[in-house]
C-alpha positions in Angstrom: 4.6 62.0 -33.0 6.3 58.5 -32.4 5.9 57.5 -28.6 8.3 54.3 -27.0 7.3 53.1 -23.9 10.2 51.7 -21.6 8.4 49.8 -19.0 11.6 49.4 -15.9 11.9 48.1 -12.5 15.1 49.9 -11.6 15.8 49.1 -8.2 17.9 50.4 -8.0 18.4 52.8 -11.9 21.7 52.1 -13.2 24.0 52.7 -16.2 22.0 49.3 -18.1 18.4 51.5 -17.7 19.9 54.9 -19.1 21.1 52.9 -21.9 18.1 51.6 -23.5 16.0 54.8 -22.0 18.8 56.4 -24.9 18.3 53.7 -27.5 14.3 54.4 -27.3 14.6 58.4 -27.4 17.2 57.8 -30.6 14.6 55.7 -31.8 11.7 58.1 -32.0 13.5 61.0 -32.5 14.3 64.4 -30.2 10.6 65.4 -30.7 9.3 61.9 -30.1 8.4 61.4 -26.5 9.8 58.0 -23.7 7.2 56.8 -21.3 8.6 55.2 -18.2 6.2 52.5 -15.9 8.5 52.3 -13.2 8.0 50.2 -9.9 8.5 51.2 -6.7 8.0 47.8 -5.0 10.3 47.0 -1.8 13.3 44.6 -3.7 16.5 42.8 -2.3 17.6 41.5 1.2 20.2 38.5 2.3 23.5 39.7 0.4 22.0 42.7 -1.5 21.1 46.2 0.2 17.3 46.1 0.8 15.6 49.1 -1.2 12.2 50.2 0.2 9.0 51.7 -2.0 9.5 54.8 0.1 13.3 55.1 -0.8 12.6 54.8 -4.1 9.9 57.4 -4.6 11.9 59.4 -3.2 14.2 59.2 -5.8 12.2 59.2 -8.7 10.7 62.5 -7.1 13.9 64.0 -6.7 17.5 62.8 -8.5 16.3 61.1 -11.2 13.9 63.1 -12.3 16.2 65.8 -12.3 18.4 63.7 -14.8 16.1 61.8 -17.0 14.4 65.7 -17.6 17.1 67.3 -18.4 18.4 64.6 -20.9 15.4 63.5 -22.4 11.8 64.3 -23.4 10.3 61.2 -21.8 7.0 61.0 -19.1 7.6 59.2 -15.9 5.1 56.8 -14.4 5.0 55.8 -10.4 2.4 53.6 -9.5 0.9 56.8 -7.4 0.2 58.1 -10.9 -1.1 54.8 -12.7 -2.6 52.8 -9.9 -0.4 50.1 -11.1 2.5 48.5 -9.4 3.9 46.4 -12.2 5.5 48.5 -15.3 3.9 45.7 -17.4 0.4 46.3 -16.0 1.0 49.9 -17.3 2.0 49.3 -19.9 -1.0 47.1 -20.8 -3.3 49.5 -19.3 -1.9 52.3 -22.0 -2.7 50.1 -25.0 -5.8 48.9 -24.0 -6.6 52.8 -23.2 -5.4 53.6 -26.8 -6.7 51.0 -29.1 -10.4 51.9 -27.3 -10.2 55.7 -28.7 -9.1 56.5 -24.9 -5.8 58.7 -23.2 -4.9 57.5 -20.1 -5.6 60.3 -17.4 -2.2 60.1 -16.2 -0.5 61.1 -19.5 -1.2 64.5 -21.1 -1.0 63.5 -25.0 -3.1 64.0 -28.0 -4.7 60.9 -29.3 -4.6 62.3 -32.7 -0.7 63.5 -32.6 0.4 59.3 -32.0 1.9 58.0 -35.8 3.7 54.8 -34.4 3.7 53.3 -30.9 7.6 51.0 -29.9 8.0 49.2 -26.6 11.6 49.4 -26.3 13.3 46.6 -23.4 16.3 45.1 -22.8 16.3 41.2 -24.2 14.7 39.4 -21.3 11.4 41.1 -21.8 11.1 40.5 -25.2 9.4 37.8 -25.7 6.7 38.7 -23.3 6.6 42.6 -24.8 6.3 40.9 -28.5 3.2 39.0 -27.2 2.1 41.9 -26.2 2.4 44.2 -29.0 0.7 41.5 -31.2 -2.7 41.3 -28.9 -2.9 45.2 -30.0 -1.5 45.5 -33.3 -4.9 45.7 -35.1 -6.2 48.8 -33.9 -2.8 50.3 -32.8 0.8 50.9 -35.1 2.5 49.1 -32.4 5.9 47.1 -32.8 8.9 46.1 -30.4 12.5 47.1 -30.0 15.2 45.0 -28.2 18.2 46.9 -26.9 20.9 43.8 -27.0 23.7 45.5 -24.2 26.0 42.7 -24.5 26.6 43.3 -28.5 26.6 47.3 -27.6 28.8 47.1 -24.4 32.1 48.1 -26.9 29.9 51.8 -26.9 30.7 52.4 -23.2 34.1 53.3 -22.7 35.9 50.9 -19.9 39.4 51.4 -18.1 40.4 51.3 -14.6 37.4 53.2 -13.4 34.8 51.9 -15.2 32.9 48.6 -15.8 31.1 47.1 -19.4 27.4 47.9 -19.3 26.9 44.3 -19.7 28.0 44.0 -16.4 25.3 46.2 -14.5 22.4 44.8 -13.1 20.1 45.5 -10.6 21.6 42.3 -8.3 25.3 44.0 -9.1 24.0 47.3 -7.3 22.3 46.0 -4.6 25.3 43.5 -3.7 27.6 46.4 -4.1 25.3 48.4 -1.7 25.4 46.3 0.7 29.0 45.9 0.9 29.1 50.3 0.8 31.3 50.6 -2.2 30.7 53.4 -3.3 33.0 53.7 -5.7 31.9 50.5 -7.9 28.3 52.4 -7.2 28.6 55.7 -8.7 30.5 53.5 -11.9 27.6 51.9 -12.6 25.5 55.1 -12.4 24.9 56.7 -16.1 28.3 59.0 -17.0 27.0 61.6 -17.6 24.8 61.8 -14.4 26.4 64.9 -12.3 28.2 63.6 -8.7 26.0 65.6 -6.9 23.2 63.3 -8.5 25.0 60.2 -7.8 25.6 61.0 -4.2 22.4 61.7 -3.4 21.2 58.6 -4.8 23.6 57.1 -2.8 22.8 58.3 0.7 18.7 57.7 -0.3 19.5 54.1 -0.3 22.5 53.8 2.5 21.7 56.5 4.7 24.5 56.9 7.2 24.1 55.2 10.2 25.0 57.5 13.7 28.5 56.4 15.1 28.8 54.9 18.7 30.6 58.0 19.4 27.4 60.0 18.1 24.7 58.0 20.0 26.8 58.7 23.4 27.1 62.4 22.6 23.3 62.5 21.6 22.4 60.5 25.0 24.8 62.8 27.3 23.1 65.9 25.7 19.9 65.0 26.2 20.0 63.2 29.6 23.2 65.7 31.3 21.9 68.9 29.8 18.5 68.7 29.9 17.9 69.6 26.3 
């Protein structure tokens, strides 16, 4: 069995995430398995919509997971499973686990079944994920795999309603959070994640705030009526 590991902030997940979470599952095949360390670490502020640990988990727990399951056969990590809040910490923590003989409690695979280990990332990590790979490569079949989305971004169809992959970051989606487009949102969302999915994504990280309207309604009720 060939295991990649896609270490990922993703605050929030977007189109650019999916799209190397893909690359890694084409990678190691449809019976090879994707490892996610994500973070759930509180992210943004100033210009860009402030996303809170809480929001997030509740995401992973919920939309996400929904999605990521039902398209691939990967193994999500939250740092209430691993203890760690950096994806890179994980991801260290796996591969010291594994070159000592040792499966980390928090992922239910057989040592034995593992033929070739790739830590797949986009191409800001690589250097750091190359270093990596090297400190283990004598007891593990480890190597790395760069996912370039500015020489792929012709892949992703674009018209009026939709943008280049190379354009979505995780700054882009906060920015455009805070500004409640939700439009330019659910664009940068995977295509082929349902609405239903997007929208609930969506209203996890902008909940609607009551109208005036509503808070005088709620305050006659409660103080006219005696509710």
């Amino acid at each position: 069995m060939n295991i990649a590991i896609v270490p990922i902030s993703a605050k929030p997940f977007h189109a650019g995430h999916d799209f190397i979470i893909s690359a890694a599952q084409q990678l190691v095949g449809t019976n090879g398995i994707v490892i996610i360390p994500v973070s759930t670490t509180q992210r943004g502020g100033k210009s860009q919509q402030l996303i809170t640990t809480s929001q997030m988990e509740q995401i992973w727990a919920g939309p996400l997971k929904d999605y990521i399951s039902r398209k691939y056969n990967a193994i999500i990590l939250l740092p209430t499973n691993t203890g760690h809040n950096s994806p890179v910490k994980t991801l260290h923590d796996i591969l010291e686990s594994l070159s000592n003989g040792v499966v980390p409690p928090y992922l239910d695979i057989n040592l034995d079944d593992i033929n070739n280990i790739t830590i797949v990332s986009g191409s800001d990590r690589g250097g750091q994920y190359n270093n990596i790979a090297a400190k283990f490569s004598p007891e593990l079949n480890i190597d790395t795999e760069i996912v370039n989305r500015d020489e792929d971004k012709e892949l992703i169809p674009t018209s009026s309603d939709t943008i280049p992959i190379s354009a979505v970051s995780g700054t882009a989606v906060r920015k455009t959070l805070a500004c409640r487009n939700v439009m330019l949102f659910k664009q940068m969302m995977p295509d082929d994640m349902s609405n239903s999915e997007k929208a609930e994504i969506y209203q996890i990280l902008c909940p609607a705030s009551p109208t005036n309207e509503q808070r005088l309604l709620k305050q006659f009720i409660y103080e006219y009526l005696d509710v």
